[in-house]
N, C-alpha and C positions, 0 to 999 in steps of 0.2 A: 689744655693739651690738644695738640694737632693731632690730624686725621695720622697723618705719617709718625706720628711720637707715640700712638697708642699702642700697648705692648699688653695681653695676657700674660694670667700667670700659666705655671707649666701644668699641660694637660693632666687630667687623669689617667693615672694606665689602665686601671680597668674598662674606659668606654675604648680605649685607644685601641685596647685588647680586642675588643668587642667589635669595633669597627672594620680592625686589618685581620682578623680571624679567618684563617682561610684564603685568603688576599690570593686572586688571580688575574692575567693581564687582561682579556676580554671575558665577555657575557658576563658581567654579572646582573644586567638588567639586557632584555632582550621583547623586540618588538616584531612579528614574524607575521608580515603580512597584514595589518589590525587597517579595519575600515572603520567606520562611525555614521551611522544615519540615524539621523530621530525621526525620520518620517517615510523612510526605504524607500526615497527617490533621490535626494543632495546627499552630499556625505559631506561632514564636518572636519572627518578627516581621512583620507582616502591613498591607499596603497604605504605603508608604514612599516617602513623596515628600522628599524636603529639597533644598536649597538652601544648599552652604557657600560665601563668598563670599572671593576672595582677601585673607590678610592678618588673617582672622578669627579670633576665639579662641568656639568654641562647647562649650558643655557638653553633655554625653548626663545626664540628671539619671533617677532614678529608684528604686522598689524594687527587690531580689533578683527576677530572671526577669519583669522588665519588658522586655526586648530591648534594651537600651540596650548590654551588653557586643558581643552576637552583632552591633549593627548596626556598632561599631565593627571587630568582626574580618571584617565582609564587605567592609569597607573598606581593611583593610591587608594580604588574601588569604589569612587563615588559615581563612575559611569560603568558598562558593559560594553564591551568591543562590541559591534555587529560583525563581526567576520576577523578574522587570525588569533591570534596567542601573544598572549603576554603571561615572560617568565620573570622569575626572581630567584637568582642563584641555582640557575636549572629548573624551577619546578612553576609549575602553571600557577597565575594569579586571577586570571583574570577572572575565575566563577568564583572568587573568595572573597568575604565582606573584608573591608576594610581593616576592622578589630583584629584580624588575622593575618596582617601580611607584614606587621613589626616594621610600619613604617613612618616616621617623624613629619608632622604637618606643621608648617608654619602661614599664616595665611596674611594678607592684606591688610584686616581690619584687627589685627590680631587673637582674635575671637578670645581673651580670657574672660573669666568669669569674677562680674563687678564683684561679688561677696563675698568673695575667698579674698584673702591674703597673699602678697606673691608668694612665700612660702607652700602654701597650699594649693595655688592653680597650678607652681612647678612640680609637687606634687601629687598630683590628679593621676595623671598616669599609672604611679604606681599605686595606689588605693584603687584602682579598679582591676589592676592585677594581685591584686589581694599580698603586697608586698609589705611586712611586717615593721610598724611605723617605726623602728629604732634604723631599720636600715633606710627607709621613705628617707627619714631627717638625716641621716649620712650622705644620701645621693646628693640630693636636693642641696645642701650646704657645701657638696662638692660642684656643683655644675654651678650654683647660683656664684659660687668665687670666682669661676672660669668668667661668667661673661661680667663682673664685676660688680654684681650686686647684693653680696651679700649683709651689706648691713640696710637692706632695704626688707629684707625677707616677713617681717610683720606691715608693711602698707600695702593700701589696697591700689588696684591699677589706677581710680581714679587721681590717684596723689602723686602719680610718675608720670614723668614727662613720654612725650609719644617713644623718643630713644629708649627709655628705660623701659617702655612697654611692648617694644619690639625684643628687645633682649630677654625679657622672661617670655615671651612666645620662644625662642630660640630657645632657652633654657627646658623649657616644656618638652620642646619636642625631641631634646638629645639626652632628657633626663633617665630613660629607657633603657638606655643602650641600644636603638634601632639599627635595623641595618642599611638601611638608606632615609635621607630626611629631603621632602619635597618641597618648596616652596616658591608661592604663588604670588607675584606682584609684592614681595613682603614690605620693600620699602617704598611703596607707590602713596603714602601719607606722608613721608616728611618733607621737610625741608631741602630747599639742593643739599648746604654744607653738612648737617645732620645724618643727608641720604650718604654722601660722600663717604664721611665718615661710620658708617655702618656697612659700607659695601666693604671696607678694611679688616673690618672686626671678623665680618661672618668669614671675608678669605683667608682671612691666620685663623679662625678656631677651622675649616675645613684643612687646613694646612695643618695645624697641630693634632687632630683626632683620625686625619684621613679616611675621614666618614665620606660615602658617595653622596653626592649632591647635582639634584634637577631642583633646577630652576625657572619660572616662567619670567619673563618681563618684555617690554614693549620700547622699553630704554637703550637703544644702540650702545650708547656710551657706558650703561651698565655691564652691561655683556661682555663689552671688550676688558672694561678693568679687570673683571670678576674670573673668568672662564677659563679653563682650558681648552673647551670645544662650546661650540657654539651651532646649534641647529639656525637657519634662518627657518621661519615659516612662511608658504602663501600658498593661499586656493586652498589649504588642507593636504599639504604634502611638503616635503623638504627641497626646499628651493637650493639649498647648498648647506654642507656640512662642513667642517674645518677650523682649524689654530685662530684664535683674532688675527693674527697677523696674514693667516692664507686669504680669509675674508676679506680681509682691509686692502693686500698689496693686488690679491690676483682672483677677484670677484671673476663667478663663471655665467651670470647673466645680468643684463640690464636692472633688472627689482634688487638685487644683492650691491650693485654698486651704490645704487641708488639709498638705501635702506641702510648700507653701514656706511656712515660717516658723512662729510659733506661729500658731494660731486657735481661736477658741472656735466651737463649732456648736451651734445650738438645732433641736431639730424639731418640726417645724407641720406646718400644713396652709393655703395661699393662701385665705385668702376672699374677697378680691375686688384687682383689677390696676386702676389709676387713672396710666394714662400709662405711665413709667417704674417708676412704685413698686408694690409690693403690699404687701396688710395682711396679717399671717401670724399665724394662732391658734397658738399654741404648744401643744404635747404635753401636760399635762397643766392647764391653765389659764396667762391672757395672752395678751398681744397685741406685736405688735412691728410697725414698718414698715420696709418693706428697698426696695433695689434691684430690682425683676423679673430676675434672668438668666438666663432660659429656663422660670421658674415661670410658671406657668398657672392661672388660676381652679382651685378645688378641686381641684388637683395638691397632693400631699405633696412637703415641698422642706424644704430644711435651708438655716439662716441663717448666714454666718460672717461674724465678726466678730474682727478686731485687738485682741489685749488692752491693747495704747496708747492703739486707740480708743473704748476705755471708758471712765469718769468717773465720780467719786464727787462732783461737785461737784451745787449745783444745775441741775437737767435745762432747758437754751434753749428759747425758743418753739418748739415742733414736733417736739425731738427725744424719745425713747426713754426712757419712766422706766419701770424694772425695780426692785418693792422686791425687797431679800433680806437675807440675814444673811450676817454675816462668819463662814466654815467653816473658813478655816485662813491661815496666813500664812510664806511665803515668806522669808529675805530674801538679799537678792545683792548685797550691797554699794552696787552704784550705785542700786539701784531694789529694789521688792520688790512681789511681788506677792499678791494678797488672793484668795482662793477665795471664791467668793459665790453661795450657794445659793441659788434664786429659789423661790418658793414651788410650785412645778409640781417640786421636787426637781432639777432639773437645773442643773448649775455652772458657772458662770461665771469666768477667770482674769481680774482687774484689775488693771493695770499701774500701780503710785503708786510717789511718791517715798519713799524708805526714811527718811524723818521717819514717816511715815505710821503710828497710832497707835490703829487699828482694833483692836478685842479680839476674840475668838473666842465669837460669840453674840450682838455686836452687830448692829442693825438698821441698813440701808445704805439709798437709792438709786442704783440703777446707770443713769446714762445715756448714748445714744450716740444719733448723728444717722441720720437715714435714710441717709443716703449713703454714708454707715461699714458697713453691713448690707449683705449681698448674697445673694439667693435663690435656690440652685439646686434644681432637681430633682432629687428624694431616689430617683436612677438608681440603680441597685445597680454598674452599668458604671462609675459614679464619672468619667465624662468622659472615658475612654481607649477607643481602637480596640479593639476585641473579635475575637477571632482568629477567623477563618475555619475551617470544618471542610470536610473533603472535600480532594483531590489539586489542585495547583491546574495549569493547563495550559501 
């Protein structure tokens, strides 16, 4: 069965219950101010405001010691804020262990336990909540049908495969009836098509349970499938907030363009700002007109540019012609893409159709519309929060 053919069966209404109980359009996770230092001089994560809203599936997107893991473990009480308030459904979490806050963990390495049975690691949960084993075996038998393993429920995790053992982690942590479930890098072990096919699953059972869901991962292309919002992280602050598609179409700094998706980036220097748009001298000769976004008269600022919305065809009234030569050529079956040197030495990736028939050393035009461009300031901060020095109070 394909990723797109895989169907759950229908939820249960008692987690569903459980899940949309109360169901409000904001706050039901809320981030007011929260710092992070482990040493009271860097902060890990620094000035944190968010907004999760019930029912949500939000991504924590970002590089290696961007804060995005540390913001989700101050969230599920494995870390302590140094400084603001973390709520959950109105009420403070942040001084309360873990075992207290009813909230569903799914991690990386799937942490079950070799000697249990999956039966008994999905389980687990309710044995510590002292939940009377006639009902234990009802839950358990209904959540393990949901993610489709229920004639597995006597093997141990060694005997399933890494998919089958991310599914009872999944299983584990919704077996509860939590009120939000967190999870950490969860499919950073499989496979691409295995990984593919589990970002599917976990978005219909959040689709069919309307359970809130944070997310960490470091996977662009994860985030965008998966998400209704999407945090970017860097420095230890939110670099940008928004729909995949605000991210994707209308990135508000250089690190965000850069960081979702593929992009081409030219550098210049603004010569002059006419409204919206500016004319940008490029780095070693050329000219280009972009977007303004945050570019300034004689400001250095860097152009990015969608390799989709490039074009080898001839250049429209007003827009973008870039001569260059064709430096190298890609191909990927659906599409293939053309490397194209511009005469100032700096390269361009052109997104064409895999007919496409360009030789290496041919002369091109590369065009693209003003509005395809967009200018930011050539920040070295790259758009993220910049962590604070000094103890904070």
């Amino acid at each position: 069965m394909s990723a797109s053919q895989a169907v759950l069966p229908a939820a249960s209404t008692t987690i569903a219950r459980a899940a949309q109980a109360g169901a409000g359009a904001q706050g039901f996770v809320e981030f007011a101010d929260v710092e992070k230092s482990y040493d009271g001089r860097t902060f890990a994560v620094t000035r944190m405001n968010l907004t999760v809203a019930r029912g949500e599936f939000l991504t924590l997107l970002g590089p290696s010691g961007s804060g995005k893991t540390t913001t989700l473990n101050m969230l599920a009480g494995f870390e302590r804020p140094t400084h603001g308030t973390i709520t959950l459904q109105g009420q403070p979490v942040d001084r309360l262990p873990p075992y207290q806050r009813n909230i569903g963990m799914v991690f990386q390495n799937y942490a079950l336990f070799p000697h249990m049975t999956v039966e008994e690691n999905v389980g687990f949960p309710l044995s510590v909540r002292q939940v009377s084993k006639a009902d234990i075996a009802t839950r358990v038998a209904r959540v393990l049908d949901m993610v489709r393993l229920k004639q597995f429920g006597d093997r141990r995790p060694t005997q399933l495969s890494g998919g089958q053992q991310q599914r009872v982690a999944l299983a584990r942590a919704l077996v509860f009836e939590p009120s939000l479930v967190l999870m950490d890098e969860p499919l950073g072990a499989l496979d691409k098509k295995l990984r593919e096919h589990m970002q599917l699953e976990i978005k219909q059972i959040h689709t069919m349970l309307g359970v809130t869901i944070v997310y960490v991962t470091h996977d662009q292309s994860e985030a965008l499938t998966m998400s209704d919002r999407v945090a970017v992280f860097n420095n230890g602050g939110i670099a940008q907030l928004g729909s995949p598609d605000d991210l994707y179409n209308t990135p508000q700094s250089s690190f965000v363009a850069s960081f979702i998706g593929e992009n081409n980036t030219l550098e210049g220097v603004v010569d002059r700002v006419s409204g919206k748009e500016c004319r940008v001298r490029l780095n070693g000769g050329g000219e280009i007109t972009a977007l303004a976004v945050g570019a300034t008269q004689d400001s250095a600022c860097h152009v990015a540019i969608r390799p989709e919305r490039l074009s080898l065809a001839p250049a429209a009234p007003g827009a973008n012609a870039l001569p260059a030569t064709v430096d190298g050529r890609i191909y990927l079956g659906d599409h293939m893409r053309l490397l194209a040197r511009l005469a100032n030495d700096q390269v361009l990736t052109v997104k064409v159709g895999p007919e496409a028939t360009m030789a290496n050393g041919e002369t091109v035009t590369v065009s693209c519309a003003p509005n395809d461009c967009r200018a930011f300031p050539a920040d070295p901060g790259t758009g993220g929060a910049l962590p604070k020095q000094g103890k904070t109070t």
